[in-house]
BAKOL-874454 format. One line per 4 residues: their letters; for each residue x, y, z of C-alpha. Coordinates in Angstrom, 1 decimal. Each point is the difference from the previous one (the first is absolute). Layout:
<atoms>
a	X Y Z; ...
</atoms>
This chain:
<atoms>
xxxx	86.1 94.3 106.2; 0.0 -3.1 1.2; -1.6 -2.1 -2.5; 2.3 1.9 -2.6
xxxx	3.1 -1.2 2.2; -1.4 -3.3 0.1; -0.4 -0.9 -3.9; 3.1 1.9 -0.6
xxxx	1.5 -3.1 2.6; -1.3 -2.7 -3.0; 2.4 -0.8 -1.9; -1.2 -0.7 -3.2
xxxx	-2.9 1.7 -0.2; -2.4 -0.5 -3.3; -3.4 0.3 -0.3; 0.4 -1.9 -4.0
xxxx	2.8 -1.7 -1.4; -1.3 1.8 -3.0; 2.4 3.2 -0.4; -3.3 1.9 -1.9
xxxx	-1.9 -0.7 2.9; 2.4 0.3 2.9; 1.2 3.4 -0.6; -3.1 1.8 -0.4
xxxx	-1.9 -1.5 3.3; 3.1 0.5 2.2; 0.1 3.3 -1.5; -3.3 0.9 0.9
xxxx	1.0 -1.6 3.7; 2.2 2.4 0.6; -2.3 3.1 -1.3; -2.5 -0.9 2.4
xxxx	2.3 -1.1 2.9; 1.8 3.4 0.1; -3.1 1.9 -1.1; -1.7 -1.6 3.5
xxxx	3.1 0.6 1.8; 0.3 3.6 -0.7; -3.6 0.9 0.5; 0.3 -1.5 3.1
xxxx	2.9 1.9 1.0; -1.4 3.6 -1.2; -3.1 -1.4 1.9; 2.0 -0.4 3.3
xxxx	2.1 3.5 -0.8; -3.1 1.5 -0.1; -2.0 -1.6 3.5; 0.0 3.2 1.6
xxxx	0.3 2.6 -2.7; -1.2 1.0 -3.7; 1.6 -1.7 -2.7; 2.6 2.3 -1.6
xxxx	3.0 0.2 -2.6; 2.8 -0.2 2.7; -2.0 -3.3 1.6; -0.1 -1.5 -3.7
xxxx	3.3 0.6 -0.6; 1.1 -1.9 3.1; -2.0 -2.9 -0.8; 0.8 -0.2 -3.5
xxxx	4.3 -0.2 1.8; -1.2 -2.2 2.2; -1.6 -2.5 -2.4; 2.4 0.3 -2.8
xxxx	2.9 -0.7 2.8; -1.8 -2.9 1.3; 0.2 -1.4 -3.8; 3.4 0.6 -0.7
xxxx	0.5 -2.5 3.5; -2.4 -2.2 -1.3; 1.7 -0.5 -3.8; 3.7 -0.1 2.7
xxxx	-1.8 -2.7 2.1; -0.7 -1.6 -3.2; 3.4 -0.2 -1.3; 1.2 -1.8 2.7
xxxx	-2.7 -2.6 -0.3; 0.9 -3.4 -2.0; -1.9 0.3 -3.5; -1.0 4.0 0.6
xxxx	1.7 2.9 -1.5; -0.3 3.8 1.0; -1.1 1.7 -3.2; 0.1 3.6 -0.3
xxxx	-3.0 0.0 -1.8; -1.9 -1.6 2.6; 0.7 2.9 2.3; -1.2 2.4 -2.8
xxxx	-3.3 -2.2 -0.5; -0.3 0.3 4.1; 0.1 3.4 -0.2; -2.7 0.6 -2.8
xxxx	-2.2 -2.4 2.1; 0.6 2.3 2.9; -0.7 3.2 -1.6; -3.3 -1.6 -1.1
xxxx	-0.5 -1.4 3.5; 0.9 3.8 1.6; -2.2 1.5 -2.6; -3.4 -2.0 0.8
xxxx	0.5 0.6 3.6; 0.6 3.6 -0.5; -3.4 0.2 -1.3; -1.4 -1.6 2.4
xxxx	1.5 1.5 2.7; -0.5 3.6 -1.0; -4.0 -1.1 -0.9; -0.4 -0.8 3.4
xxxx	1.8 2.6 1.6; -3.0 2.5 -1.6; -2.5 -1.7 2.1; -1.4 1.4 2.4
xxxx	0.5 -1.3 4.0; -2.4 -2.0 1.8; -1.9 2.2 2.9; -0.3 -1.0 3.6
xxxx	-3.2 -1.9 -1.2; 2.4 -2.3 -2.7; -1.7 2.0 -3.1; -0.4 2.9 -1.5
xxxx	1.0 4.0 0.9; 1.9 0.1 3.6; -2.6 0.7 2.6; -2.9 -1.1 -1.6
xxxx	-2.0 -3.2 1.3; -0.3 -3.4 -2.0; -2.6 1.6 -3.1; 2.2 2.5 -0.4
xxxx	-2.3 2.7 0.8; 0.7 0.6 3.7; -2.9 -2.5 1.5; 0.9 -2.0 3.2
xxxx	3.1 2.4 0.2; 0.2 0.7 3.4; 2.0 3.5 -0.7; -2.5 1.0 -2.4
x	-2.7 2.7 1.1
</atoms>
């Protein structure tokens, strides 16, 4: 968030003079800005918990909120302007963002837990086979 509030601060932000080029590059800024930032946030929704619809939702409000501020912040900037379609582009980025670390997320929540012995089936020793397991018989 904060690197997004600070080169929203720039005024006159261009990667090109070159309107062909310009465009397209910032665009792609902002896909992969608020595709991080809303992965991130479904990431920290979801420390202590699965993943779920209700957690994605909330990060998807949370992300596209923080990009409507970001295009306000940037209409009060000298050279900036708030552009609705920025906000939209923000949210597609998130929804890729929230989608990638759904998957990821829901991937690892089908391993299975470390034992006592940091690996493999609870209660077995470090082979996984019950050797050197002080509980085994």
């Amino acid at each position: 968030m904060g690197v997004i509030f600070a080169l929203s601060s720039v005024s006159g932000l261009r990667v090109s003079q070159d309107a062909e080029v310009d465009r397209p590059l910032r665009t792609l800024a902002h896909l992969a800005a608020f595709g991080l930032l809303g992965g991130l946030v479904l990431y920290a929704l979801c420390a202590n918990a699965r993943p779920s619809i209700a957690r994605a939702v909330v990060a998807m409000a949370i992300t596209t909120l923080y990009a409507v501020g970001d295009e306000l912040h940037q209409s009060l900037v000298p050279d900036r302007s708030g552009r609705v379609q920025d906000v939209a582009i923000d949210a597609l980025g998130a929804l890729a963002g929230l989608a990638v670390a759904w998957l990821v997320l829901r991937r690892g929540a089908g391993l299975p837990k470390a034992g006592p012995w940091g690996s493999g089936p609870s209660g077995s020793g470090p082979s996984g086979d019950g050797a050197n397991d002080p509980g085994a018989s």
